[in-house]
N, C-alpha and C positions, 0 to 999 in steps of 0.2 A: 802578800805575794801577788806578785800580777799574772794577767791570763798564760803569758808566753811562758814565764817559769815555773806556772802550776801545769800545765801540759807537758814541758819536757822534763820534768822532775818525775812526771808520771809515764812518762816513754821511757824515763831511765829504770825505773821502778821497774816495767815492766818487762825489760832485755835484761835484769839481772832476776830476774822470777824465773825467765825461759831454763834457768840453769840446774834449779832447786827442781820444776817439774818433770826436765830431762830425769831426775834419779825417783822421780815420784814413782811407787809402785800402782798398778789399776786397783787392786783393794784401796790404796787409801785415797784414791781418786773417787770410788764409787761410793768408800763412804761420804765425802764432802755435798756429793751430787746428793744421794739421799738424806742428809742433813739437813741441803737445804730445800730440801722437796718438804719435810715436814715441817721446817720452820716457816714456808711457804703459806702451809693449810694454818699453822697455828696462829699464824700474826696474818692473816686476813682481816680482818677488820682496821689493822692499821695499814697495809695496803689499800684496802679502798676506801680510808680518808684522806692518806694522799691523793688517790685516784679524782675522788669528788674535788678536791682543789684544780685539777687539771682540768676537768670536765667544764668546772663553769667559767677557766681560764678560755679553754677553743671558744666555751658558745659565745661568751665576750668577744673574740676576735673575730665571731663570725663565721665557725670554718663549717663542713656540709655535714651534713647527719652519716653519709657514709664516713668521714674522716673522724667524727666523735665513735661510731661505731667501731673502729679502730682502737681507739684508745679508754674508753669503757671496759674497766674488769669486773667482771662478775663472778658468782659462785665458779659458775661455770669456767670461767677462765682461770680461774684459781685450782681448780680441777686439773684444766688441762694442762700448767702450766709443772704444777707437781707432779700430774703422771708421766710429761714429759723425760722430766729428767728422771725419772724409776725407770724409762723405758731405755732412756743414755745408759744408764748405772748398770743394766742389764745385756748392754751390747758387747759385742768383744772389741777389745782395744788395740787397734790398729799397728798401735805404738809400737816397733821392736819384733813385725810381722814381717816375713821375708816373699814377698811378693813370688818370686821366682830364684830357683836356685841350678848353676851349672857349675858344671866341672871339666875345665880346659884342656886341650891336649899334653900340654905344660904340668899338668897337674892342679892348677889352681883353682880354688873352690871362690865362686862367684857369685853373691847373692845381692839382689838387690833389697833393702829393708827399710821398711816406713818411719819414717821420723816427725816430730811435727815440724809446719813453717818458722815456726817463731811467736814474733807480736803481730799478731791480724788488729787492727784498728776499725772497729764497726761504728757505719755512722749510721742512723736511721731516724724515720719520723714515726710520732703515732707508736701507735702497738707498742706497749712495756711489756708485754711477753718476751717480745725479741729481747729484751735485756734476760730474762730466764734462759730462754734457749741457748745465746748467744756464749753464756758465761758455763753453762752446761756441757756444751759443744765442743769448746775451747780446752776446757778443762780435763775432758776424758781424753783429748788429742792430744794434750798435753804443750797448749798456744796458750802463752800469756793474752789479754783481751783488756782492749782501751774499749769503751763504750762510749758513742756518745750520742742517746738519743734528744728528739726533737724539744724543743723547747716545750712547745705544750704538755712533755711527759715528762717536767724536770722532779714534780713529787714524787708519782709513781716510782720513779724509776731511782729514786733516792731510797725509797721505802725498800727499794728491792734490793736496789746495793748494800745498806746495812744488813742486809738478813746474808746474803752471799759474802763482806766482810768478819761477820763473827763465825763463820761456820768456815773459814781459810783459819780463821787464828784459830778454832778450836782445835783445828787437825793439823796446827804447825807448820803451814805456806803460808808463805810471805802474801800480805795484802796486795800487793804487786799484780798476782795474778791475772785478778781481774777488778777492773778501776774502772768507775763511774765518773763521765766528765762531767764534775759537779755545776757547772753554771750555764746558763740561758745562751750567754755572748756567741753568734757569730763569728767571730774573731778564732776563739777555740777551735774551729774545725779547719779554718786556714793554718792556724801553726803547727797542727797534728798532721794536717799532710805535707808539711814540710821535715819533720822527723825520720827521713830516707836513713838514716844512722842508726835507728833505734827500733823502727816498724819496719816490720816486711813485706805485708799487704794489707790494703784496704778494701773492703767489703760493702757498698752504700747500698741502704734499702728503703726504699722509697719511691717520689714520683717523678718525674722523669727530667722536671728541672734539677732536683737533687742531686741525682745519678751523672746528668752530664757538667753541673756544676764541679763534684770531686772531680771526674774526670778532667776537666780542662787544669785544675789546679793541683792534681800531687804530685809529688814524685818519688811516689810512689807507687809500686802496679797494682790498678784495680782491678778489682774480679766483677762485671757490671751482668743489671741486664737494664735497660732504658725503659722499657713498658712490656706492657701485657695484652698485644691485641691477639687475641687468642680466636678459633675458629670452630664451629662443628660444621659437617658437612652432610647432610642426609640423602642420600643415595637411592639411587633407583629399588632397591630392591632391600631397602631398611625395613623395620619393624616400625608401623608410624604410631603405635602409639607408646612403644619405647622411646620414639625419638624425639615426642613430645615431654617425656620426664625428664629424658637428657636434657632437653633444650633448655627446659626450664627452670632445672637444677642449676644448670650451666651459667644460667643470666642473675638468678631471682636468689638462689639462697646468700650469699652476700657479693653484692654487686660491686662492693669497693674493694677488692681483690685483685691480683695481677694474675687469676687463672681463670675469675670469670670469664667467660664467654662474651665478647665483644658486636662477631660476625656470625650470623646465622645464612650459609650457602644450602640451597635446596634444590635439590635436581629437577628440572621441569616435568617431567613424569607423574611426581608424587604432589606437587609444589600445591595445586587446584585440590586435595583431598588433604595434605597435611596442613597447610598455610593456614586455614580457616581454626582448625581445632587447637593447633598452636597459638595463635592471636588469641582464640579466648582465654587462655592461659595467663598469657601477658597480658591481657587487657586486664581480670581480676585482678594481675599483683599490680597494678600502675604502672605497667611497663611501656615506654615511649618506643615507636617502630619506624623507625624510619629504612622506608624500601627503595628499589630499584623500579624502573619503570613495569619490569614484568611482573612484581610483586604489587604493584599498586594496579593491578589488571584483573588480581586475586582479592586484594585487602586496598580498596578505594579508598578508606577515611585514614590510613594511616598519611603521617607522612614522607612523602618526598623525599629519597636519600639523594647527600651532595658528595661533591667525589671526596669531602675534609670526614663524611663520614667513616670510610673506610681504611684509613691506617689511624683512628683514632681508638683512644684507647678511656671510654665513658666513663669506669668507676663510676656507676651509676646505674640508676634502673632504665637503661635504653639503650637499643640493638639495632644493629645496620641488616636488612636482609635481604640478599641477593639470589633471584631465581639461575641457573645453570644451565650449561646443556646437557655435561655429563660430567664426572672425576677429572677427566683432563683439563676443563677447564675450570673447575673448583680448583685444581693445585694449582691453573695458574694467578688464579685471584689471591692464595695463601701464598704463592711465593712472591707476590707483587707490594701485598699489605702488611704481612706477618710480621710479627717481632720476633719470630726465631723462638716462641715460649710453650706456647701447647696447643695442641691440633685435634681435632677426633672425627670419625669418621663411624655415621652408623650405617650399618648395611648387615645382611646375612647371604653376601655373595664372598665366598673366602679368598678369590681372587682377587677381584680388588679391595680388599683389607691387607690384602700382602703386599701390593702396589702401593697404596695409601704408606704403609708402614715404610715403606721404604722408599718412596721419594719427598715425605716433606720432610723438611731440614727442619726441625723444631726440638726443643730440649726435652720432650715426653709428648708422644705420638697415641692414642685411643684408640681403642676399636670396641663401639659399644660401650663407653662410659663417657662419667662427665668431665670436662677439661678440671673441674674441681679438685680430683687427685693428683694433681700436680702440686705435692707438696713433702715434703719428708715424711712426717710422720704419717704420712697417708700411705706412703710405697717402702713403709717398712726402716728408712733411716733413725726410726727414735723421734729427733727433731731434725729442723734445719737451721740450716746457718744463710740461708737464700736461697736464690735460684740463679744459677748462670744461664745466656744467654751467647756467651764470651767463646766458647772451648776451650779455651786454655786459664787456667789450667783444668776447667771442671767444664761439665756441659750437663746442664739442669740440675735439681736440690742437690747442695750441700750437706752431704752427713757429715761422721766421722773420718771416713776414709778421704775423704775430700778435703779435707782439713790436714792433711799432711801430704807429702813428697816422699821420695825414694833417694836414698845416697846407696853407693855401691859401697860393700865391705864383701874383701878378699881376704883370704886364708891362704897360704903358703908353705912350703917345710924347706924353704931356702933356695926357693927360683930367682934367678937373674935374667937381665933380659939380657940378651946379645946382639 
C-alpha cells in the first residue's frame, strides 16, 4: 500500500472510531488508560530497545544532547509516563458535562454540553511520551488520535503503539482510535493535512520550523504555539536569593524545553547584588550569558548580547540578560520579544505582582515560581496534549477539557417559534 492510502485508510479508520467512542462509557475508558499504564511498566525493557535503536539513530544524524535528551526513556520516564495516564484515568470526564444550563422565558431548557472534537491529528518530534500522553488525552475526551511522531522516534514510538493496540482490542474499540503513523517518510505528514474530510484538527509539537511548516500546509485548523521565549523578571523588591533558584531552575534543569527560561530581566536596583550570585550559578552549570551593555558593567567576561539574542528561543544551556529600569519597562521588553508562552515575575511587593498578572499577555503568568510549571501535569490537568499560544480554541496546556467543544442541546414540551 503506498504512503497516500496508508494515511487515508487511517483518517478513515479514525472518523468511524469517533463513533463507537461517542457511546464509550468513562469506566471503560479508564480501564484502557490503566491497562495501558501497566503494560507500559511491564514491557519496559522492550520500550527501551526500541528507544536504544532511536538514540543511536539521532547521534548518527548528529542531532544536540538536548534533542537526544528529549527522546531518551528512562526508568524515570517510564514512571512518568504510566503515572500519567493513572492521573488521566482519575480525572473527571468532561464528556456529556453541561457547562451551563438556562431556562428561557419560553420555557425552554438550555444547556450547553461538552463533546469531543473528533480526529485531532498529533504531529510531533522527539519525546515518545507524547505518544503516551497524546493517546491518553484523546481517549478519555473521547477523540480519535492519528500520531505521527518524528522520525528519529519511529521505534520507540512503535513499541508504544503496540502496547496502546492490544489494550483497544482487549477492551473492544476499534484500533481506529488511536493510530501510529507507522513510517519515517515526509511525505506522510503532507497527506495527513490534507485529510480536511476526516480530521478535525491538528495539534504540532515541536520546534518552530515544524510548527510553521503544518501551518503553511493544512487545511486544516491548527492549534500552534511557534516557540518558547519565556521570561523572569526579578523586581525591585524580590527575594534575591529566591530568585536565584527560580532563575536557575528556570534555565538549567532542562534547557531544551519550550518553558525554559530564555530571558533573564533584572531591575537595576538589585541587578549589582543579584547578577553576581546568579552568574555563579550559571557559570557552575555551563551556562553561556550573554548580556546587555548594563549587564556587562556588572558581569565583564560574559558575553555581548546581539539584538538575534532576544526573541530567540536557545533550547540550550544559554541566556540573554537584560538590566531594567523598573516593571514598566520589563513588560515592555516581554511584550516586544515574547512568544505569548510563560512569563514570571519574582517580587514580594503584591502590587505589582497584580500588575505583572495582569498585563502580560502570556499563556501562564508566575508570581514567585519557575516558568518550569508551565505544563499540564504540573498545574493539575493529568497530562497535556501541548501548549497553546493561539487562544482559540485553547490558550496555554491542553488537558481534557480542552480537548473538547460545547454544542447546545435544548429541551422543550412543544414550543414553536412565532
Amino acid at each position: 500500500m503506498t504512503i497516500e492510502m496508508t494515511i487515508i485508510e487511517m483518517a478513515r479508520a479514525a472518523r468511524a472510531a469517533t463513533r463507537e467512542l461517542a457511546r464509550c462509557p468513562s469506566e471503560l475508558k479508564n480501564q484502557v488508560l490503566l491497562a495501558i499504564a501497566a503494560a507500559v511498566e511491564s514491557e519496559a525493557k522492550r520500550i527501551k530497545s526500541g528507544n536504544a535503536r532511536d538514540l543511536a539513530y539521532a547521534r548518527d544524524r548528529g542531532l544536540s544532547d538536548a534533542m537526544i535528551d528529549r527522546l531518551a526513556i528512562t526508568d524515570a520516564t517510564i514512571h512518568s509516563m504510566a503515572q500519567g495516564l493513572r492521573e488521566v484515568a482519575g480525572l473527571s470526564d468532561p464528556v456529556g458535562t453541561a457547562d451551563e444550563t438556562t431556562l428561557r422565558p419560553n420555557g425552554l431548557e438550555v444547556s450547553r454540553v461538552r463533546i469531543p472534537l473528533g480526529v485531532i491529528g498529533i504531529i510531533y518530534e522527539s519525546r515518545p511520551n507524547v505518544t503516551i500522553d497524546a493517546a491518553g488525552l484523546c481517549l478519555k475526551s473521547g477523540n480519535a488520535a492519528i500520531l505521527r511522531g518524528g522520525s528519529e522516534a519511529l521505534h520507540s514510538n512503535q513499541a508504544l503503539a503496540a502496547i496502546i493496540q492490544q489494550a483497544l482490542a482487549n477492551a473492544g474499540l476499534p484500533e481506529g482510535a488511536v493510530q501510529v503513523v507507522p513510517v519515517r517518510d515526509r511525505a506522510a505528514v503532507n497527506i495527513l493535512l490534507e485529510q480536511e474530510e476526516y480530521v478535525d484538527l491538528i495539534i504540532p509539537r515541536g520546534g518552530e520550523g515544524l510548527i510553521r511548516f503544518v501551518v503553511a500546509h493544512s487545511k486544516i485548523p491548527v492549534l500552534k504555539h511557534y516557540k518558547g521565549v519565556c521570561h523572569v523578571y526579578v523586581d525591585a523588591d524580590a527575594d534575591l536569593d529566591m530568585a536565584v533558584e527560580i532563575g536557575f531552575n528556570a534555565k538549567v534543569q532542562r534547557p531544551g524545553v519550550c518553558n525554559a527560561m530564555e530571558t533573564l530581566l533584572v531591575h537595576a536596583d538589585v541587578a549589582s547584588e543579584f547578577l553576581p550570585a546568579m552568574a555563579d550559578r550559571f557559570s557552575a552549570a555551563g551556562v553561556e550569558m550573554r548580556g546587555c551593555e548594563r549587564t556587562l558593567e556588572i558581569l565583564p567576561e560574559i558575553t555581548p548580547a546581539k539584538e538575534a539574542d532576544w526573541p530567540a528561543e536557545f533550547l540550550d544551556l544559554i541566556v540573554a540578560i537584560k538590566v531594567v529600569d523598573d516593571m514598566h519597562q520589563a513588560g515592555d521588553h516581554i511584550a516586544a520579544y515574547s512568544s505569548n508562552h510563560t512569563e514570571a515575575i519574582v517580587t514580594n511587593h503584591y502590587g505589582r505582582a497584580r500588575q505583572f498578572v495582569q498585563e502580560i499577555d502570556s499563556s501562564v503568568v508566575l508570581v514567585n515560581a519557575s516558568t518550569r510549571f508551565n505544563d499540564g501535569g504540573q498545574l493539575g490537568l493529568g497530562a497535556e496534549m501541548g501548549i497553546s499560544t493561539s487562544k482559540l480554541h485553547a490558550f496555554g496546556p491542553m488537558g481534557l477539557k480542552e480537548l473538547t467543544t460545547t454544542k447546545f442541546v435544548v429541551f422543550g414540551d412543544g414550543q414553536v417559534r412565532e
